[in-house]
C-alpha positions in Angstrom: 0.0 0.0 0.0 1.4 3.3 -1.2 1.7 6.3 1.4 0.3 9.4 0.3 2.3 13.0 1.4 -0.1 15.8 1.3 1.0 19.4 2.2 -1.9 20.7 4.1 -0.5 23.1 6.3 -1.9 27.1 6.3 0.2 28.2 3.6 -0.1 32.2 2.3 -2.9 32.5 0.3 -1.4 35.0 -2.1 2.4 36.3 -1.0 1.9 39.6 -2.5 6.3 39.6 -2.9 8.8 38.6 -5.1 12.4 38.1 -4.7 14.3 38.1 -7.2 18.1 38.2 -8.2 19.8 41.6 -9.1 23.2 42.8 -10.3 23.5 46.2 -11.2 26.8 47.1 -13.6 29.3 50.0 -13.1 31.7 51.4 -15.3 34.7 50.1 -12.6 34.9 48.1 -9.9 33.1 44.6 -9.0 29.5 44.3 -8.6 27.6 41.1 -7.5 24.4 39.6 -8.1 22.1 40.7 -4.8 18.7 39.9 -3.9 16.1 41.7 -4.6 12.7 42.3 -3.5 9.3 43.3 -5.6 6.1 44.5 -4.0 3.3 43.0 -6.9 0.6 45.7 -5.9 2.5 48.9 -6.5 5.4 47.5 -8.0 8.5 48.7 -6.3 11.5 47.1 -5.9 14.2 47.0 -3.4 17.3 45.6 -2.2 18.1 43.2 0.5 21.3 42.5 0.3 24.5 44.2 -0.7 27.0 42.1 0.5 30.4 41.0 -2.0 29.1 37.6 -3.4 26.6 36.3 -5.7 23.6 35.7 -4.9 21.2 33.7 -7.1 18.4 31.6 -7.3 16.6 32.8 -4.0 14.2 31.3 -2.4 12.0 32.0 0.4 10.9 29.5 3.4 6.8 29.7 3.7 6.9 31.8 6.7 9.8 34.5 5.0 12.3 34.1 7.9 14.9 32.7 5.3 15.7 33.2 2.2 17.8 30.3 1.0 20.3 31.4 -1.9 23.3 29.8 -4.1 27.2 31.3 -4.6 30.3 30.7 -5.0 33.8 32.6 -6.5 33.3 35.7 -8.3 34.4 35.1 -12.1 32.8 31.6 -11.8 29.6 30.8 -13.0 29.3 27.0 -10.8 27.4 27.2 -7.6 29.3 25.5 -5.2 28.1 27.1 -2.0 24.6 27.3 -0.3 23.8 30.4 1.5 21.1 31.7 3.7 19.7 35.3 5.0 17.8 36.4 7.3 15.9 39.7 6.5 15.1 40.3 9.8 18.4 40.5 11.0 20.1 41.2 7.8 22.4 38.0 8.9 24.2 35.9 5.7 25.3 32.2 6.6 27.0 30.0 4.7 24.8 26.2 5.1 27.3 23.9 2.9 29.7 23.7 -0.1 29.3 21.4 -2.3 32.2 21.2 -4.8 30.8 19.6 -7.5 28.6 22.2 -8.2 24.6 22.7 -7.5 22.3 22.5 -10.3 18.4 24.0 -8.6 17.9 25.1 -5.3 14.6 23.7 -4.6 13.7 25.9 -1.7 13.3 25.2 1.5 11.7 25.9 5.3 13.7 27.2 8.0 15.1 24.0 9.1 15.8 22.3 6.1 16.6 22.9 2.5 16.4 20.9 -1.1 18.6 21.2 -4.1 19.5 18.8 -7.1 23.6 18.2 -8.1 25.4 16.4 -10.5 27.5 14.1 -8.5 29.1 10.5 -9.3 27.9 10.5 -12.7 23.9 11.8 -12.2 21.8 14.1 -10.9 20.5 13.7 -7.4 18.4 14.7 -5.0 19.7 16.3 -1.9 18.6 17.7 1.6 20.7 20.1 4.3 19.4 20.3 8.0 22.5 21.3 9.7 23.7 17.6 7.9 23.9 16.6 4.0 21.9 13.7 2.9 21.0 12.4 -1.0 17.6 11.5 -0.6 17.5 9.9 -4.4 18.7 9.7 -7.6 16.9 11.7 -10.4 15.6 11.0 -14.2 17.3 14.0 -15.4 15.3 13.4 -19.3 13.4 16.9 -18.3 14.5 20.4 -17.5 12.7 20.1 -13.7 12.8 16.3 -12.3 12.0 17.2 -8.9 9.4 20.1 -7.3 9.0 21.0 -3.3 5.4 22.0 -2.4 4.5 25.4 -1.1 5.1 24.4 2.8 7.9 22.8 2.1 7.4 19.4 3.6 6.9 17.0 0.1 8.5 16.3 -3.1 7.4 15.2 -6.3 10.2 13.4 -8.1 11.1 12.3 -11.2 12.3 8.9 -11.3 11.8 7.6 -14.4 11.2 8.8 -17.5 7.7 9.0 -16.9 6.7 8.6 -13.7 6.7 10.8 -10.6 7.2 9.2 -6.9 6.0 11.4 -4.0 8.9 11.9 -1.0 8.5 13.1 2.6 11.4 15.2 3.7 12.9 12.6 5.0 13.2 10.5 1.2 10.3 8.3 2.3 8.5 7.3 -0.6 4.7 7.7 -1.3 2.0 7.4 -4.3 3.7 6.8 -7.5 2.5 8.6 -10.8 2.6 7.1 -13.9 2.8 8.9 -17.1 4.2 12.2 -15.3 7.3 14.0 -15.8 8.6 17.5 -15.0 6.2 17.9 -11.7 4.7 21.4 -10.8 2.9 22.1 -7.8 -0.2 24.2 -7.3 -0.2 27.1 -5.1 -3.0 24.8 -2.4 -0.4 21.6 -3.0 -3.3 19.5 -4.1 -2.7 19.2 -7.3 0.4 18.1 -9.5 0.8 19.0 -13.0 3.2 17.3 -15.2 3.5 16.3 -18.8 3.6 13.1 -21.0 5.0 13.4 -24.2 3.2 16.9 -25.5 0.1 15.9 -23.3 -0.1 18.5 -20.1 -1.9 16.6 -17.1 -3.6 18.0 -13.5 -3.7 15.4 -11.1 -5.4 15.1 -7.8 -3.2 14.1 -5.4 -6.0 13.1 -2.5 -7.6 10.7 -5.2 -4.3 10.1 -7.8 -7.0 11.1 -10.7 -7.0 12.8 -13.6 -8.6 16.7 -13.6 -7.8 17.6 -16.8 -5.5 16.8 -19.6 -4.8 19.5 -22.9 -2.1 18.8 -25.7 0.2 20.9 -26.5 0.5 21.5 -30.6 2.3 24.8 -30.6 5.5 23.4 -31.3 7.3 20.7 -32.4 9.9 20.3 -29.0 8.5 18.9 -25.4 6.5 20.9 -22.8 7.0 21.4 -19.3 4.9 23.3 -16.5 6.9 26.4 -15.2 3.4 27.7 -12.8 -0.4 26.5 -11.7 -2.0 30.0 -10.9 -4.3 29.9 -7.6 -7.5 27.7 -8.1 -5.6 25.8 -10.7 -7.9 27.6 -13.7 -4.2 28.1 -15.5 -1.3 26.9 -16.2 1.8 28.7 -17.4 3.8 26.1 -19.8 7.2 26.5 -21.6 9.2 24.4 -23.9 12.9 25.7 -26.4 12.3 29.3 -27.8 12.0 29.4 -31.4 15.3 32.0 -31.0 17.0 30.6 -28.8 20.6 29.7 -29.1 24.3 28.9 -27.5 24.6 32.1 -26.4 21.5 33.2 -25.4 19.4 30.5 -24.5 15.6 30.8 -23.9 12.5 29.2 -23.5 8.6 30.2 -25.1 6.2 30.6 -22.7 2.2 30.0 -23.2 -0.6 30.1 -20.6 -3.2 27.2 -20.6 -6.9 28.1 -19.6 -7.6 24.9 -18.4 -11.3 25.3 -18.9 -11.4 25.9 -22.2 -8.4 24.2 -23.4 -7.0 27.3 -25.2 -3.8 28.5 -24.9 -2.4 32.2 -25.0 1.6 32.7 -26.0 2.8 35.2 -23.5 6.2 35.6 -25.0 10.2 34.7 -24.8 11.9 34.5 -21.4 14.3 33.0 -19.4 11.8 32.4 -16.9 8.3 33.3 -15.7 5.6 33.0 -12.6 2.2 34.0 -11.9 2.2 36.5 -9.6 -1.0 38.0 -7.8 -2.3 41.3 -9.1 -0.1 41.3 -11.6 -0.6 38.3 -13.8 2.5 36.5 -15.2 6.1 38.3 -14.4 8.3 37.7 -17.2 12.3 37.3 -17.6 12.9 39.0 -20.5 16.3 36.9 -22.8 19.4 38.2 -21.9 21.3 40.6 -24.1 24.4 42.2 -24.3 24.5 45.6 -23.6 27.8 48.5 -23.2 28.9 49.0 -19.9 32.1 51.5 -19.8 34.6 49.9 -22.4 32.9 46.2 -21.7 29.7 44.6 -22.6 27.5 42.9 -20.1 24.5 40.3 -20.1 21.3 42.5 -19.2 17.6 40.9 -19.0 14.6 42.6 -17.7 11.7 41.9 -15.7 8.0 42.8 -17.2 4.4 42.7 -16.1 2.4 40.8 -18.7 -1.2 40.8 -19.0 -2.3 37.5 -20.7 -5.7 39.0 -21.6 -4.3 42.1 -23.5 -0.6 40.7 -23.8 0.6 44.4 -22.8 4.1 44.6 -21.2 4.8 46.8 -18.3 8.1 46.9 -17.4 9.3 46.5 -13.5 12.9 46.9 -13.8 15.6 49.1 -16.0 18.3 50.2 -16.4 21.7 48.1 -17.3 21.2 45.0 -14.6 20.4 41.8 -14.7 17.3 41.0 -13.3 16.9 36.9 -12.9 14.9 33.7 -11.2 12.0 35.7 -9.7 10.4 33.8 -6.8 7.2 34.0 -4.5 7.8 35.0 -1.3 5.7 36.1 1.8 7.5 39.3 2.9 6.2 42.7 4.0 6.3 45.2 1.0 9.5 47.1 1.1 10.3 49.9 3.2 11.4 52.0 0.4 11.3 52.1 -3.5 14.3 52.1 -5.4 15.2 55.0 -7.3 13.9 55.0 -11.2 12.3 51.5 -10.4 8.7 52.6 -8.8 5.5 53.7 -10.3 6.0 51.1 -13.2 1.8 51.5 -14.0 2.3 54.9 -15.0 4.0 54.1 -17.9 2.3 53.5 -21.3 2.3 49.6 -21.2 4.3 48.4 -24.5 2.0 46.1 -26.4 3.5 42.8 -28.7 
């Protein structure tokens, strides 16, 4: 008999923040990726940290007393160190290196956090509480074999090329589900969606049935769920951008009223979430851009409106402005300079 993980613990209804990562050029002297935060309702941004290291791929425990974050040397791209703040107390700790590098920082509570590596010749599947243990080898045949749920306490991994096995933090396995890859939670953690082949599935993970299936014929290459909006009516799905290439990679991004079966393309990115009043929150690809006698890898962050498909923008400037994140927090204190009032602007329509 199969045990079955639900995560049913009072989770934030909508975290009206995002945190994001941030690097802001200058002419001379070293600059470092910082984090980032972004009020959705009026949308201003500001910084939380400023220390001298990278800081990338944050993400926020479900009750916003830690943000969990990857680093490592500055000139090297690897992430080889896990990091954690404290935005109460401003505090930065380093958790654990891991030399072979860290692929996805998972998230994480306050206790405990989960991140995928390529180690002894696969990915895996690991956890740090004060201790590092590999909780399980992954299928690595999609983009996102393994997915924490929104209180942090079960994951949905890929371990085989179809099939998705439920794990308690501790790498206790539950329900199986077959014909599933590239797991996404919804925001309630009741419901997994994951593909097969070009077909995009919602499953019920109290009854392990099918809610709804849609295929996806926009293109040719393999889908993958990046977001479930609240109530599960959408789903925000990507697969290889038509443009994208060695140096600037990218993916396509669609939304999926799962209703109607009709699907909306939202646009290029690097990556994208829903986020509440704003809609879907866009990374835009990466280009390179002058700073001083150098060029530089910029993206953007926009505001789309799936309805209307207009584009507000929510950063500027030359910076880099990647891996946006729910996350619980009070709105900022203070707006950054040049970076608030983005609704005043005449949204930019494709």
């Amino acid at each position: 008999m199969w045990l079955v993980f639900l995560a049913v613990a009072p989770l934030p209804a909508s975290p009206a923040n995002v945190v994001f990562s941030r690097r802001v050029y200058a002419t001379s002297g070293r600059t470092y990726q910082q984090i980032w935060n972004l009020d959705t309702r009026s949308h201003k941004i500001a910084p939380l940290t400023a220390s001298a290291r990278r800081h990338v791929q944050p993400a926020c425990s479900p009750d916003a007393k830690r943000i969990w974050f990857l680093s490592g040397p500055f000139g090297d791209e690897q992430s080889t160190e896990l990091w954690w703040f404290d935005p109460r107390t401003k505090e930065e700790k380093l958790a654990v290196t891991f030399k072979s590098g860290i692929l996805r920082l998972l998230g994480g509570s306050e206790a405990q956090v989960f991140f995928t590596a390529y180690d002894a010749q696969q990915t895996n599947l690991y956890r740090w509480n004060g201790s590092l243990k590999k909780l399980s080898a992954l299928d690595a045949s999609s983009d996102n074999p393994a997915a924490l749920s929104p209180d942090a306490r079960t994951l949905a991994v890929q371990t085989g090329p179809d099939s998705v096995t439920m794990m308690d933090a501790s790498g206790a396995k539950g329900r199986k589900v077959e014909h599933c890859a590239a797991p996404a939670w919804s925001p309630d953690a009741r419901t997994l969606a994951c593909v097969t082949g070009h077909i995009v599935r919602l499953v019920n993970l109290t009854t392990g049935i099918e809610e709804a299936h849609a295929e996806f014929l926009e293109r040719s290459t393999t889908p993958s769920v990046a977001a479930i909006s609240p109530g599960s009516k959408e789903l925000l799905v990507k697969t290889i951008g038509a443009s994208s290439n060695s140096t600037s990679p990218q993916l396509d991004y669609w939304t999926l009223d799962v209703a109607r079966a009709k699907w909306t393309f939202i646009g290029p990115g690097q990556s994208a979430l829903f986020a509440p009043a704003i809609g879907v929150l866009l990374v835009t690809p990466r280009a390179l851009a002058p700073v001083g006698s150098r060029r530089e890898w910029v993206s953007q962050i926009l505001a789309v409106d799936p309805a209307t498909h207009a584009q507000i923008p929510i950063t500027e400037g030359t910076a880099n402005n990647v891996e946006p994140s729910l996350c619980p927090l009070n709105a900022p204190a203070s707006s950054h300079a040049g970076a608030s009032h983005k609704m005043k602007r005449s949204p930019r329509r494709r």
